[in-house]
ROLUM-32130 format. One line per field, with one value per residue (C-alpha): residue number from 1; residue in three letters; x, y, z. Coordinates in nm, 3 decimals. Layout:
# residues N
i = [NUM_...]
aa = [ALA_...]
X = [X_...]
Y = [Y_...]
Z = [Z_...]
//
This chain:
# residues 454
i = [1_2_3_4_5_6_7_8_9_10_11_12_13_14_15_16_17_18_19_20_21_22_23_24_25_26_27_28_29_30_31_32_33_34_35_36_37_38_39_40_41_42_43_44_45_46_47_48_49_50_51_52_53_54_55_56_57_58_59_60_61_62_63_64_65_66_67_68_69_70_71_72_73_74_75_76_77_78_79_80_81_82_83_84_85_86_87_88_89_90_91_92_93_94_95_96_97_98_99_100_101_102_103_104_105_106_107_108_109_110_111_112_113_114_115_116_117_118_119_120_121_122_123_124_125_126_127_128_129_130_131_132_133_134_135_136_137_138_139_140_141_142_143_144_145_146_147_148_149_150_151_152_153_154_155_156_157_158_159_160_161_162_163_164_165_166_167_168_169_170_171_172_173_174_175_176_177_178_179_180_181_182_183_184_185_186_187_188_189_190_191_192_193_194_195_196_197_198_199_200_201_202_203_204_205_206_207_208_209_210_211_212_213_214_215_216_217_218_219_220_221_222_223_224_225_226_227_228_229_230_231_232_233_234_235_236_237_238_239_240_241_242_243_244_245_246_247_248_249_250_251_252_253_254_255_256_257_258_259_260_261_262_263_264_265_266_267_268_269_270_271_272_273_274_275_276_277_278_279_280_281_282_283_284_285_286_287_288_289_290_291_292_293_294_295_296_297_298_299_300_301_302_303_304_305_306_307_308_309_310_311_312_313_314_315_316_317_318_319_320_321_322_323_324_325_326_327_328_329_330_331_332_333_334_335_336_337_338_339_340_341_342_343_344_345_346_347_348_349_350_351_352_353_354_355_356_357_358_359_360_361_362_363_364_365_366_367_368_369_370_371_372_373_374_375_376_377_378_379_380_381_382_383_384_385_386_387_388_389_390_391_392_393_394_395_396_397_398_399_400_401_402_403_404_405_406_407_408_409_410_411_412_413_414_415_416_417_418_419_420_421_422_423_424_425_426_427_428_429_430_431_432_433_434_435_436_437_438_439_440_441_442_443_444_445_446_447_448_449_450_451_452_453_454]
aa = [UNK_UNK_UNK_UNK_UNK_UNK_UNK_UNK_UNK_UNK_UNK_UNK_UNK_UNK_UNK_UNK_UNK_UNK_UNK_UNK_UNK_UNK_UNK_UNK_UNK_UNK_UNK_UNK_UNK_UNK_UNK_UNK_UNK_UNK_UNK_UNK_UNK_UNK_UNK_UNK_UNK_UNK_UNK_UNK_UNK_UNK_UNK_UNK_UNK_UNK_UNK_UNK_UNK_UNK_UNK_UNK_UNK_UNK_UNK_UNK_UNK_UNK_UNK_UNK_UNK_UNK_UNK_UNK_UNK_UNK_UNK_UNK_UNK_UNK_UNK_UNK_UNK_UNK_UNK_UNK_UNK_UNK_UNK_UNK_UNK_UNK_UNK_UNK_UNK_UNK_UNK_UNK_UNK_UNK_UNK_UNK_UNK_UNK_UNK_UNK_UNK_UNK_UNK_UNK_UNK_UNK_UNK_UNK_UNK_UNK_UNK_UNK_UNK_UNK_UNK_UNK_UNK_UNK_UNK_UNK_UNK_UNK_UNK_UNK_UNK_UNK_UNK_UNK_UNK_UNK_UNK_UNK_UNK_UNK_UNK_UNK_UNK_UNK_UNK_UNK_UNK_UNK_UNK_UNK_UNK_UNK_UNK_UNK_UNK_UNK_UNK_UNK_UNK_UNK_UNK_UNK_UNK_UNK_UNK_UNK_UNK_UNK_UNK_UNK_UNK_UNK_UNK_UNK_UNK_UNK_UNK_UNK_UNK_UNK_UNK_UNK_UNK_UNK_UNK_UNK_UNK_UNK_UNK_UNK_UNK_UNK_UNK_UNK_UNK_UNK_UNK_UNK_UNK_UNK_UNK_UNK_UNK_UNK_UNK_UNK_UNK_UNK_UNK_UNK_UNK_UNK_UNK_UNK_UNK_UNK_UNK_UNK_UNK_UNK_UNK_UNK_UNK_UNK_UNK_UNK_UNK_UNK_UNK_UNK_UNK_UNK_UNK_UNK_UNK_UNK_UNK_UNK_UNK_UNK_UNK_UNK_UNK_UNK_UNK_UNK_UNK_UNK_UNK_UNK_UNK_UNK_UNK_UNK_UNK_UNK_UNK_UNK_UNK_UNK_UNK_UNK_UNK_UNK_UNK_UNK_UNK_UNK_UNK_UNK_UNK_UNK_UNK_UNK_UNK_UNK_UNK_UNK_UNK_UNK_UNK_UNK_UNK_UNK_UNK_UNK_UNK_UNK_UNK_UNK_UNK_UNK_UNK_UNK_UNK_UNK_UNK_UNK_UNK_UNK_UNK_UNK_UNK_UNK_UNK_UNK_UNK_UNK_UNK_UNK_UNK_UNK_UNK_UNK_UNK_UNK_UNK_UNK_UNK_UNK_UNK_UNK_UNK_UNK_UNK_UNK_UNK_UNK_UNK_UNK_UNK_UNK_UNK_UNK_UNK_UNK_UNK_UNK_UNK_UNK_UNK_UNK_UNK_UNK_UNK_UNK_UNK_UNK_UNK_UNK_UNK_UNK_UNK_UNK_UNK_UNK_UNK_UNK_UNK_UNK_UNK_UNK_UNK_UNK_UNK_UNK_UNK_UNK_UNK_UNK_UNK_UNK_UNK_UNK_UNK_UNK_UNK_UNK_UNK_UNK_UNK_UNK_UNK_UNK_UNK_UNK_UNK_UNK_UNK_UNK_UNK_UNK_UNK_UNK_UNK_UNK_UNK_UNK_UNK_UNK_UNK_UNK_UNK_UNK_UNK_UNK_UNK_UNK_UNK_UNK_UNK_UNK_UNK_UNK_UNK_UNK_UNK_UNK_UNK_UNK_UNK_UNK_UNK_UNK_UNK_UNK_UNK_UNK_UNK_UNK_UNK_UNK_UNK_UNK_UNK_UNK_UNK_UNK_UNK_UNK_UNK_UNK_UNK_UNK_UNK_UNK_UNK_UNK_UNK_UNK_UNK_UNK_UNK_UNK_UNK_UNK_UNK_UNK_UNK_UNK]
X = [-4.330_-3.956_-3.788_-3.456_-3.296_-3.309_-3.152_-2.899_-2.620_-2.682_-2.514_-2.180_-2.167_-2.210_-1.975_-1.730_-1.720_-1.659_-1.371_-1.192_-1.097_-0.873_-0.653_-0.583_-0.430_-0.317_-0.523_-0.434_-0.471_-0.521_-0.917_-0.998_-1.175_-1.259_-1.563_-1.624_-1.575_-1.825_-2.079_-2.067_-2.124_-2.373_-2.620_-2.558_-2.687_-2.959_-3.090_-3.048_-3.221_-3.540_-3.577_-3.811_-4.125_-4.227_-4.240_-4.306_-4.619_-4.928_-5.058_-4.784_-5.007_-4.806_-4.519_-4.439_-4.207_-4.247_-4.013_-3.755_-3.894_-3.696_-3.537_-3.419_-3.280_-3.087_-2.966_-2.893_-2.677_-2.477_-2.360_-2.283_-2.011_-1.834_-1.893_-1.891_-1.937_-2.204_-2.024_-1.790_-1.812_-1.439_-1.618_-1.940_-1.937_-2.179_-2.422_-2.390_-2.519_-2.804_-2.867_-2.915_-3.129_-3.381_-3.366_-3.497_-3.750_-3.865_-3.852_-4.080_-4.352_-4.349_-4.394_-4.050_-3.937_-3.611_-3.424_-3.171_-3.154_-3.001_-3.049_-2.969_-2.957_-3.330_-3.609_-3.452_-3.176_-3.349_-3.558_-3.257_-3.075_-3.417_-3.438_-3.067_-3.112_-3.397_-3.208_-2.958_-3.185_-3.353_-3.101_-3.331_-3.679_-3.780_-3.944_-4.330_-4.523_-4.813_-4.864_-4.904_-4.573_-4.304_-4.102_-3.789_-3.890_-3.877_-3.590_-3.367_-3.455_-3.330_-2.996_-2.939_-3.044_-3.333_-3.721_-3.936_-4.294_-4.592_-4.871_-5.252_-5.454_-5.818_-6.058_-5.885_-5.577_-5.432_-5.279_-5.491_-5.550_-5.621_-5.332_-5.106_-5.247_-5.205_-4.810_-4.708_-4.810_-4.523_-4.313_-4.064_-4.106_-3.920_-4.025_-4.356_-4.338_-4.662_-4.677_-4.843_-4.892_-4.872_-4.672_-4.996_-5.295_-5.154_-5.331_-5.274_-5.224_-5.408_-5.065_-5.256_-5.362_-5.041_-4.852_-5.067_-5.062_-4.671_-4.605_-4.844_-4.595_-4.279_-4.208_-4.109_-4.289_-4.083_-4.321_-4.260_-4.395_-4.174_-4.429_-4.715_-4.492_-4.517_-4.933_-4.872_-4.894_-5.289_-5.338_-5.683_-5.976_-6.075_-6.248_-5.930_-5.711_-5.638_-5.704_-5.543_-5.542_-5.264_-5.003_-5.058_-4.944_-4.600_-4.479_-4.514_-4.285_-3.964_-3.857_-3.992_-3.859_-3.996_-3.892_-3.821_-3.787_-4.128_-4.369_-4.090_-4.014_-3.680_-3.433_-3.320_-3.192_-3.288_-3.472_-3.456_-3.430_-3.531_-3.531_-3.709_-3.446_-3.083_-2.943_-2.966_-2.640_-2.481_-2.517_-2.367_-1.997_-1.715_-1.325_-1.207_-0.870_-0.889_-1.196_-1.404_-1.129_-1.217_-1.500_-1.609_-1.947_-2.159_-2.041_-2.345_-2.119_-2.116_-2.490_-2.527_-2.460_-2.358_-2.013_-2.005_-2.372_-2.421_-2.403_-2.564_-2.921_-2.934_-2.839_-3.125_-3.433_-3.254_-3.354_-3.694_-3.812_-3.699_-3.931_-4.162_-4.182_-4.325_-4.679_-5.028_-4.953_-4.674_-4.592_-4.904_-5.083_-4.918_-5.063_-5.404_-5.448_-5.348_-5.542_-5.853_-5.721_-5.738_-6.117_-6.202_-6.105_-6.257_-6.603_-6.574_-6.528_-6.827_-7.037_-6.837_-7.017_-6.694_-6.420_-6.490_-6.295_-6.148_-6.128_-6.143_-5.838_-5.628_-5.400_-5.370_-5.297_-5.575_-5.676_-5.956_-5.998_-6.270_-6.562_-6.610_-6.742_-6.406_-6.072_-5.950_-6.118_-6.029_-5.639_-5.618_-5.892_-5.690_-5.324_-5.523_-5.594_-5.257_-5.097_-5.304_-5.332_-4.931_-4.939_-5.160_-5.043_-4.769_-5.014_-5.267_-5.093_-5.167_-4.919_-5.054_-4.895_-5.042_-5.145_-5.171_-5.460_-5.604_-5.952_-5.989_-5.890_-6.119_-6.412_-6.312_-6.395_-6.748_-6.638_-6.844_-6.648_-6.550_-6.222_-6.098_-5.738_-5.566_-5.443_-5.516_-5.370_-5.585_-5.475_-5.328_-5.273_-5.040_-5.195_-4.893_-4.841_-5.101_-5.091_-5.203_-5.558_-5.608_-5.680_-5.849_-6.181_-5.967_-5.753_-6.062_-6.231_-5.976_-5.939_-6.293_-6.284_-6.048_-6.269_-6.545_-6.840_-6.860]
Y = [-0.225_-0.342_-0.165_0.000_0.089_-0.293_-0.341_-0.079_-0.205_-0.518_-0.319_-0.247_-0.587_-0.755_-0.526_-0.568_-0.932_-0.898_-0.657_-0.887_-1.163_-0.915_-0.886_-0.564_-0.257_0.076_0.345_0.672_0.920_1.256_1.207_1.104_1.318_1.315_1.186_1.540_1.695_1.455_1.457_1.860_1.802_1.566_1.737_2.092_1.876_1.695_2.068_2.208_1.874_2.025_2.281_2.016_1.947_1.591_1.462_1.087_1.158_1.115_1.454_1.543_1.493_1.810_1.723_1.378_1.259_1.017_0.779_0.535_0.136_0.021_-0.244_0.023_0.191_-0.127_-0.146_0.119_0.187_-0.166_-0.090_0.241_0.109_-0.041_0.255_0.085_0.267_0.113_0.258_-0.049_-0.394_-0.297_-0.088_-0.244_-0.615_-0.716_-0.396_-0.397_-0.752_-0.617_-0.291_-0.529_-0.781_-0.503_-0.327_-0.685_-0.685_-0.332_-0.447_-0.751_-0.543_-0.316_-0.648_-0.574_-0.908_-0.742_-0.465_-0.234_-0.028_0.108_0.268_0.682_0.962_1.073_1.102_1.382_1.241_0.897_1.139_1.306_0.953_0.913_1.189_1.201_0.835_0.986_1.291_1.053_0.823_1.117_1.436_1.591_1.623_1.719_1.629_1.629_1.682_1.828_2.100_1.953_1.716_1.757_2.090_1.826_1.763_2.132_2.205_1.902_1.986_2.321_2.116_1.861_2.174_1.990_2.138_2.088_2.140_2.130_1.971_2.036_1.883_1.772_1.857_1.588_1.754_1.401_1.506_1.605_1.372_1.598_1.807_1.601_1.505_1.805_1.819_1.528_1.616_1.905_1.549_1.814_1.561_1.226_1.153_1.159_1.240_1.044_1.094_0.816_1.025_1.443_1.591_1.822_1.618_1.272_1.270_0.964_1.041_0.784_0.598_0.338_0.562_0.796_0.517_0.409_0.800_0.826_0.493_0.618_0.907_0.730_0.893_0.693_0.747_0.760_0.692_0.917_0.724_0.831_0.878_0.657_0.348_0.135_0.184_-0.082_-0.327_-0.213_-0.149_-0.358_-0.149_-0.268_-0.022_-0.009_0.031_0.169_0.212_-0.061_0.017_0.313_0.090_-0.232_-0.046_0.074_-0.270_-0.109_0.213_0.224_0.341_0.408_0.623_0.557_0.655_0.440_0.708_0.804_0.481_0.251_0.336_0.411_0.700_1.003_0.946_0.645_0.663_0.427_0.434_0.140_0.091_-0.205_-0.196_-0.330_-0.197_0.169_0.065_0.121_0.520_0.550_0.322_0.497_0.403_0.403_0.308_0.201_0.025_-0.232_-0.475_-0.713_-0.849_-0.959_-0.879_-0.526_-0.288_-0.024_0.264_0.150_0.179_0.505_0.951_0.892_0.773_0.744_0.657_0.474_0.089_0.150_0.268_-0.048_-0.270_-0.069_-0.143_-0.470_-0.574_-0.374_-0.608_-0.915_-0.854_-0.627_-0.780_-0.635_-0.829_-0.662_-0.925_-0.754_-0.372_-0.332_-0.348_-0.052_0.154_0.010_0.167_0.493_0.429_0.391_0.694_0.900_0.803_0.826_1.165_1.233_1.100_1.381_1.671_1.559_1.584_1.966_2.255_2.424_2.239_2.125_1.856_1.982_1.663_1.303_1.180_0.906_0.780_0.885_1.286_1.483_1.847_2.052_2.393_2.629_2.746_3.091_3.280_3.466_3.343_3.604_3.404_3.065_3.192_3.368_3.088_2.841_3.011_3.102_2.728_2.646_2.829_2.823_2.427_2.423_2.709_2.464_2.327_2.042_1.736_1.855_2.029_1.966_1.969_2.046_2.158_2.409_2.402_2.717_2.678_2.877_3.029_2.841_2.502_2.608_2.650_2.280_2.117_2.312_2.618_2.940_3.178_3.520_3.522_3.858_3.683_3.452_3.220_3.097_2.852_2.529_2.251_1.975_1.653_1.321_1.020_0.852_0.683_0.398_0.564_0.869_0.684_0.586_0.883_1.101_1.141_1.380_1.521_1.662_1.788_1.982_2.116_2.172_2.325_2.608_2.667_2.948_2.909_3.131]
Z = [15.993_15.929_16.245_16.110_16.446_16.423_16.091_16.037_16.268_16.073_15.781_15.939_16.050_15.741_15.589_15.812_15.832_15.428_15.468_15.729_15.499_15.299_15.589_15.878_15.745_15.904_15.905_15.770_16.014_15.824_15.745_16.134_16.333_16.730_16.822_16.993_16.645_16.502_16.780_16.764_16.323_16.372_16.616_16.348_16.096_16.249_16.353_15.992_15.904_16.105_15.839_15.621_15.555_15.711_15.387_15.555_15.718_15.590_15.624_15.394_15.028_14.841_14.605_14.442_14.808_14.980_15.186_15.050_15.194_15.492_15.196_14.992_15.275_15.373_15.047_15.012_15.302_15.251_14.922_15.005_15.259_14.986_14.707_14.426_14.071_13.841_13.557_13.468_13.631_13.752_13.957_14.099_13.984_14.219_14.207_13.779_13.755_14.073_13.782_13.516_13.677_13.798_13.490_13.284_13.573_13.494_13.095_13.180_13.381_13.017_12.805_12.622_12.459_12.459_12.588_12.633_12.952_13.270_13.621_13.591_13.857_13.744_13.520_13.403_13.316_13.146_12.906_12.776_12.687_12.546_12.355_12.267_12.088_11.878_11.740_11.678_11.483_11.275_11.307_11.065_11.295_11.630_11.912_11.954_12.343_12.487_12.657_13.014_12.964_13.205_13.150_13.095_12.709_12.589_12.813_12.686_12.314_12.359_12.542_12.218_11.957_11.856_11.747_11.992_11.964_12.191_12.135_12.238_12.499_12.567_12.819_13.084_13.020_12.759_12.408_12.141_11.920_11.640_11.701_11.731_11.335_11.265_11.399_11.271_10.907_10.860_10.827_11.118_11.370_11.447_11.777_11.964_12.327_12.538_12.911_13.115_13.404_13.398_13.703_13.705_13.736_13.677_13.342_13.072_12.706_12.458_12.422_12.169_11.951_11.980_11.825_11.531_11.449_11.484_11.319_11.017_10.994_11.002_11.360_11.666_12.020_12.357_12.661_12.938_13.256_13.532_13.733_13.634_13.527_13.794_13.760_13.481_13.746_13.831_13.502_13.453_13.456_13.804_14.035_14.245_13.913_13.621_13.248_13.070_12.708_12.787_12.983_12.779_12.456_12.664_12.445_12.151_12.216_12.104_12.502_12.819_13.148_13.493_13.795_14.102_14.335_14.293_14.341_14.336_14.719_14.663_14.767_14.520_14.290_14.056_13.750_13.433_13.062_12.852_12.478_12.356_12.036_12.191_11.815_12.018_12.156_11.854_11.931_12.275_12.140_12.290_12.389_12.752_12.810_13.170_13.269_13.107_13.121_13.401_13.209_12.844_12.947_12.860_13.121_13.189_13.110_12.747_12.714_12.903_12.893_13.264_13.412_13.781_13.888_14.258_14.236_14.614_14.417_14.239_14.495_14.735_14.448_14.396_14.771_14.762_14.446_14.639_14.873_14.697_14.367_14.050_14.064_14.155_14.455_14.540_14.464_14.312_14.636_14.738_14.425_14.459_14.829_14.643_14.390_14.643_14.849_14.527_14.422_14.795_14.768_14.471_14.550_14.876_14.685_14.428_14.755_14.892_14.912_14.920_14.752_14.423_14.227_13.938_13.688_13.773_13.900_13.652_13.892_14.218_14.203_14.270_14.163_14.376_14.432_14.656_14.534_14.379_14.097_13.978_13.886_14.124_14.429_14.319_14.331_14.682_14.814_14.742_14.839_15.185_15.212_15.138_15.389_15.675_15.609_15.684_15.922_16.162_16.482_16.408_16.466_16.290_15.925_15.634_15.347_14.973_14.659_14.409_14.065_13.782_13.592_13.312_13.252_12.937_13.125_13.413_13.112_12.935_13.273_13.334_13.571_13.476_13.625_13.587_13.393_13.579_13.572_13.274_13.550_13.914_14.122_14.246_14.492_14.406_14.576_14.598_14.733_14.703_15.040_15.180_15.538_15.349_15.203_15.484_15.666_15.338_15.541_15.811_15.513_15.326_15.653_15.761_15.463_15.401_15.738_15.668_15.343_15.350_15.139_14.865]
//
């Protein structure tokens, strides 16, 4: 493991030794502080710091966190001593031409033949540019996604004043087929919504057939696959992989988000929009009267909703791809141990007495919850589990996220149980680190130890 205590004086240095060649210059004395002031700072913030969860550690399997690669860091951190705005190549020369060379890389691993695309503070952020585009296209029809795809979509429609409307899903949780049929024929909607990848159970909507439905009615289909994007790489049907009929047909959407500060290893924030028609260009033209004049090239801020953005996050995944590339060689070997870690998991809670796994997982998140014969037990079984899981002594906790479920949902999946409540709250996991699959055995016992049978 790349030792940073190693590496991060490196950063300064290198820095430095730039900064020299521009000659000494006087130091303005109004921002300095003592190194008293800053040692007393420092040590308040490293103590507020404490109040975390160790999101690094492989006992930590809750929310979608993990940490940034030592490369990113470095990255990162170099940049960031020079501050340079990927908004204009006046700005961030170096770190635009970095944003545009990962963001072709990220286009090639999606099989666009061409592409228009850039680096943004989130996914959040990439679906609206997304989604903004498609009113913009059809200004007359809405936006189509099922029921289990990120909050973001119905939240943004209701930011551009567009219809948005939700769309069924199947017994894994993947839209509805039929439904969406059935949407799609009231000729109200312009854009399809797939998710490669639910926040809730990692599930994987039939993306090939999405888009021969939405092409059939005239409608366009933006691929949400902030989290499951970089799965593309495993995408092969190997044991170790994934399905690849869903990731091979990302070519044939019209645009794409992932996120690569979610299995890209990098640091908040950095997501990424693509569109795999440049002509979308045309809809973000705009007149600034002091940048863009240092080059005749494309400056990013003329292809993007966001001004300042941090030429430090490109110039971090621009370092973590150099040595990381996009290959199953190379990043994807990180996926497939989380791939394993996830089945692993899986194939324990088949065998549980008292955990019991509540649909196979996709990708690598993974959804289980305790035995019992009401929805009323399931809920405060698995909050109990939660919590004392956490509330363990520091070496040996156990960090998990929860899930709401629904009677109906829990019926779909082949739970007979008492529907006493509409909703209930199951576990849910993230294999999303390596260190993590490796150590699933002692994750599911402990769990299964603080779990009564019913």
């Amino acid at each position: 493991m790349t030792d940073l205590r190693a590496w991060l004086p490196r950063t300064v240095d290198a820095v430095d030794a730039w900064m020299a060649q521009y000659g000494d210059f006087t130091q303005d004395v109004s921002a300095q502080v003592s190194d008293a002031a800053l040692e007393a700072a420092f040590a308040a913030l490293t103590a507020r710091l404490t109040d975390n969860y160790p999101f690094g550690h492989p006992r930590y399997v809750g929310q979608m966190l993990k940490p940034p690669h030592p490369a990113a860091v470095l990255g990162y951190v170099t940049a960031m001593l020079i501050n340079p705005n990927n908004h204009a190549l006046d700005g961030g020369p170096a770190t635009g031409r970095m944003e545009k060379d990962v963001v072709a890389r990220l286009a090639a691993m999606f099989g666009f033949p061409q592409h228009l695309g850039h680096l943004t503070s989130s996914g959040t952020i990439a679906n609206l540019e997304a989604l903004w585009v498609a009113r913009e296209i059809h200004p007359d029809r809405g936006i189509a996604y099922s029921v289990d795809a990120h909050y973001t979509h119905s939240r943004m429609c209701q930011v551009l004043r567009m219809e948005g409307t939700s769309v069924a899903v199947d017994e894994a949780g993947r839209m509805d087929l039929g439904d969406l049929e059935r949407v799609l024929a009231t000729g109200r909607v312009g854009t399809v919504v797939a998710t490669l990848g639910t926040t809730g159970l990692g599930a994987v909507d039939p993306l090939p057939q999405i888009v021969e439905i939405a092409r059939a009615h005239n409608a366009r289909v933006h691929v949400d696959a902030a989290y499951g994007g970089f799965f593309t790489l495993i995408a092969d049907d190997t044991p170790d992989g994934v399905a690849q009929a869903p990731f091979e047909a990302i070519a044939h959407a019209d645009s794409v988000v992932v996120d690569p500060h979610k299995h890209g290893l990098q640091p908040y924030g950095c997501g990424a929009v693509l569109f795999a028609d440049p002509e979308v260009g045309r809809h973000y033209v705009h007149d600034s009267p002091y940048t863009y004049f240092s080059s005749d090239e494309l400056h990013l801020g003329e292809i993007s909703l966001e001004c300042s953005r941090a030429g430090a996050a490109a110039a971090a995944l621009w370092l973590t791809l150099e040595v990381l590339p996009l290959t199953d060689d190379g990043l994807g070997q990180v996926l497939r141990a989380c791939r394993r870690g996830a089945l692993e998991w899986a194939d324990l809670l088949r065998r549980s007495d008292a955990l019991a796994l509540y649909q196979r997982p996709e990708l690598d998140l993974v959804g289980f919850l305790p035995r019992a014969a009401a929805m009323s037990g399931i809920d405060e079984g698995s909050e109990r589990i939660f919590r004392e899981a956490a509330a363990l002594d520091p070496a040996d906790q156990i960090h998990l996220a929860t899930y709401v479920v629904t009677a109906p949902a829990l019926a779909a999946r082949g739970f007979e149980v008492v529907a006493d409540r509409e909703r209930a709250r199951i576990l849910r996991s993230t294999v999303m680190k390596p260190e993590s699959a490796a150590i699933i055995g002692e994750i599911h016992g402990r769990i299964e130890h603080l779990t009564p049978l019913s």
